[in-house]
C-alpha positions as CSV (number, residue, x, y, z in Angstrom):
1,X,19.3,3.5,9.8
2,X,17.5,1.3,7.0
3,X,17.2,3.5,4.5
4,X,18.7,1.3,2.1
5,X,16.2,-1.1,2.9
6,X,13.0,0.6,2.2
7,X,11.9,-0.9,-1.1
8,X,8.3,-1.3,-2.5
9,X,6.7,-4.1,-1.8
10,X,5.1,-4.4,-4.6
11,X,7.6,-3.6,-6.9
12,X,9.5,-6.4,-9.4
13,X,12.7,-5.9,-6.9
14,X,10.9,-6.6,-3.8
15,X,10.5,-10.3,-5.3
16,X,14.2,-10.1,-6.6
17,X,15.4,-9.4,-2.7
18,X,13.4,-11.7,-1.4
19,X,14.2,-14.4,-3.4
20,X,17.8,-13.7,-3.5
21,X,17.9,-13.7,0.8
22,X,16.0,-17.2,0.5
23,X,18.8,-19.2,1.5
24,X,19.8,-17.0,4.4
25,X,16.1,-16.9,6.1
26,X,15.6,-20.5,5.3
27,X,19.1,-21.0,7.1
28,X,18.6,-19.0,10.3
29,X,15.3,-20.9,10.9
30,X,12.9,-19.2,9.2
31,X,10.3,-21.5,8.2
32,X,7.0,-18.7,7.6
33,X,6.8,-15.5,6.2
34,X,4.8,-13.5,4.0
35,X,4.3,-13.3,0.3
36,X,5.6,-10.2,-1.0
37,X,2.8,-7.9,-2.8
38,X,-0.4,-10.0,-1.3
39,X,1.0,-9.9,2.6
40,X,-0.3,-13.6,2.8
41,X,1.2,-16.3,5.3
42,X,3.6,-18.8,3.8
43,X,5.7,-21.5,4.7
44,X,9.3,-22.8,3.3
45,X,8.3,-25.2,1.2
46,X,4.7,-23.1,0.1
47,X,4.3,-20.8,-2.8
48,X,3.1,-17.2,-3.0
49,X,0.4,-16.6,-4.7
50,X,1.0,-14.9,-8.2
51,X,0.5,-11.7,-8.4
52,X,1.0,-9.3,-12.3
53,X,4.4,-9.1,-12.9
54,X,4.6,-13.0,-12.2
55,X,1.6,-13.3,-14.9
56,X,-0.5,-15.1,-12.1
57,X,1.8,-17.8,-11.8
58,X,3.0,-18.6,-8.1
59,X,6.4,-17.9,-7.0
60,X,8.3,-19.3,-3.8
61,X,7.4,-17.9,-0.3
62,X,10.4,-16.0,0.2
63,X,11.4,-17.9,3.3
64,X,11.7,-21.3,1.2
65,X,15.2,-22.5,0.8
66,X,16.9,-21.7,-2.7
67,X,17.0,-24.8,-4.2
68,X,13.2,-25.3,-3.5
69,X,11.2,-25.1,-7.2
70,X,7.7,-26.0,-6.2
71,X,5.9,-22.9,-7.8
72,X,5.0,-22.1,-11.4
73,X,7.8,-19.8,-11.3
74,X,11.0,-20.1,-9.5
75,X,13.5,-17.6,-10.4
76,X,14.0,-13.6,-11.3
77,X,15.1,-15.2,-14.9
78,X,11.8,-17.0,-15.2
79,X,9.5,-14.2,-14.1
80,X,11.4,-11.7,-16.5
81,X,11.2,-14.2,-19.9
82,X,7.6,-14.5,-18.7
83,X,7.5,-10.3,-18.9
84,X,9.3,-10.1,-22.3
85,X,7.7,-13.2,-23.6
86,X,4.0,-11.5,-23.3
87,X,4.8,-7.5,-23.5
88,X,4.3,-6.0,-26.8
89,X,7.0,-4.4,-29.0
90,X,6.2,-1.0,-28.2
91,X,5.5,-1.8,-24.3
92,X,9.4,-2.8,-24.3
93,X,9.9,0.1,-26.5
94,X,8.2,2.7,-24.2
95,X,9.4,0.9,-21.1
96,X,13.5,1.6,-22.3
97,X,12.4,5.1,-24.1
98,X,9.8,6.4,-21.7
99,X,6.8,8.8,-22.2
100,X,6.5,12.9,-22.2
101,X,8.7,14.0,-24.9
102,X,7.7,17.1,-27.2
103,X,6.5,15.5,-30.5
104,X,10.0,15.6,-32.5
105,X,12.4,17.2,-29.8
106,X,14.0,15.5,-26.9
107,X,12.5,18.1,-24.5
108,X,9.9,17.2,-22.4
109,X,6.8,18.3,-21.7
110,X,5.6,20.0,-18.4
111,X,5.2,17.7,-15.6
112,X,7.7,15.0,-17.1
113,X,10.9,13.7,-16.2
114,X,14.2,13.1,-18.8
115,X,12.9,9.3,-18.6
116,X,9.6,8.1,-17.1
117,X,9.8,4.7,-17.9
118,X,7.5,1.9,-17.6
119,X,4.6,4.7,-18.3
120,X,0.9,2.2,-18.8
121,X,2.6,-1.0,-17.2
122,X,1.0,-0.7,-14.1
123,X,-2.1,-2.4,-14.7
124,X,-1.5,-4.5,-17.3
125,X,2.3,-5.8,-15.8
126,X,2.2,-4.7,-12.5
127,X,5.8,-2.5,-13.3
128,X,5.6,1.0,-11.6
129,X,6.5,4.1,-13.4
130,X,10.1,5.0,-12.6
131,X,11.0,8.6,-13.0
132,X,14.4,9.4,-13.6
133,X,16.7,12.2,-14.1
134,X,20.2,12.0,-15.8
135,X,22.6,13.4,-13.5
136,X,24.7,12.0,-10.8
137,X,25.7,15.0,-8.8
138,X,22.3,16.8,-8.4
139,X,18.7,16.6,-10.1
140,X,18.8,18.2,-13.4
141,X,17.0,20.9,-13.5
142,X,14.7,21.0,-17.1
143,X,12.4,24.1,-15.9
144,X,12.3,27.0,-14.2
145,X,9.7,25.7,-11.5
146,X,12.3,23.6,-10.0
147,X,15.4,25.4,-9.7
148,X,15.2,26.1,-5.9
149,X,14.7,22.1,-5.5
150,X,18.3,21.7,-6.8
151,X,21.3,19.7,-4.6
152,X,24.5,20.0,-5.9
153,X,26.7,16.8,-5.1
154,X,30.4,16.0,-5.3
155,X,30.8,13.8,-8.3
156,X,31.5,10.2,-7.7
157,X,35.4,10.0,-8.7
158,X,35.4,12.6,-5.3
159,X,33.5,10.5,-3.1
160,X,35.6,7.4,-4.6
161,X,38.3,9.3,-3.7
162,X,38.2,9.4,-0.2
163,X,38.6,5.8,0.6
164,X,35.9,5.8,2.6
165,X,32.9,3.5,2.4
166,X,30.8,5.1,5.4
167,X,31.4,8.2,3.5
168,X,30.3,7.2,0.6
169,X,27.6,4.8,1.7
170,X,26.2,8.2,3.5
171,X,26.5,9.9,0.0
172,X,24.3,6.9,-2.0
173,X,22.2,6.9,0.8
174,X,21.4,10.5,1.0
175,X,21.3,10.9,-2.8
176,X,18.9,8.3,-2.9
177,X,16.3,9.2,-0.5
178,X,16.5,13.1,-2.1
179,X,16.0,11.3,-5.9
180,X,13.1,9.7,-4.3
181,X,11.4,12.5,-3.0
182,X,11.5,14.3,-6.2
């Protein structure tokens, strides 16, 4: 149904799929496509033009074949030593640790998430605020507010359990999309 393939486009992983299904478009005759982030036209052996969590510097169209290194960047590696090489200590810091914890507790405050990582990285880094919750069967619940917004889910040794990949493909899937949401 494509749920597993609705990703951001302008999110760091969008470049990392596209990059990573290079060779496969660039094999099945792919020659143009369109830059990830920017929506411009490119071509297999072109570059996209860079965009802020690529630090400006171009990247390969994401039809170009995978051993084509034309651009200022040319891999995930490159574009993520680029990241580390120019954030900050504490940018790292608050990306791992996240933002919206009581001064000295590890509760958070209203309106926050167990980990909202990334928090300020937008504009300088292009990296989106991810907010995550810590529990695999369910969204823990940290206030009142949201207890009726609550799924219980069978743990994963359960799903694992039944040997089945549709199942459990339907399972990731469905967990997923409700994790977004929320």
């Amino acid at each position: 149904d494509g749920a597993c393939e609705a990703v951001d486009s302008s999110s760091l992983l969008s470049i990392n799929r596209d990059l990573a299904h290079r060779s496969l478009q660039h094999a099945a005759g792919g020659g143009h496509g369109k830059c990830p982030v920017s929506g411009v036209a490119c071509s297999a052996t072109g570059c996209c033009p860079g965009v802020k969590f690529t630090l400006d510097k171009t990247f390969p169209c994401p039809t170009a074949a995978a051993d084509f290194h034309g651009c200022e960047v040319n891999s995930e590696q490159e574009i993520v030593d680029g990241l580390l090489e120019k954030m900050t200590r504490a940018e790292k810091y608050r990306m791992l640790r996240g933002v919206g914890w009581k001064e000295g507790s590890w509760d958070t405050m209203p309106g926050y998430y167990i980990g909202n990582s990334g928090a300020g990285l937008q504009e300088e880094y292009g990296i989106p605020n991810l907010n995550m919750q810590d529990n695999g069967q369910g969204f823990r619940t940290v206030t009142e507010d949201i207890i009726d917004q609550v799924t219980g889910w069978p743990v994963t040794l359960a799903i694992s359990s039944s040997w089945s990949e549709a199942d459990t493909e339907r399972w990731a899937v469905a967990l997923g999309q409700e994790f977004r949401k929320k």
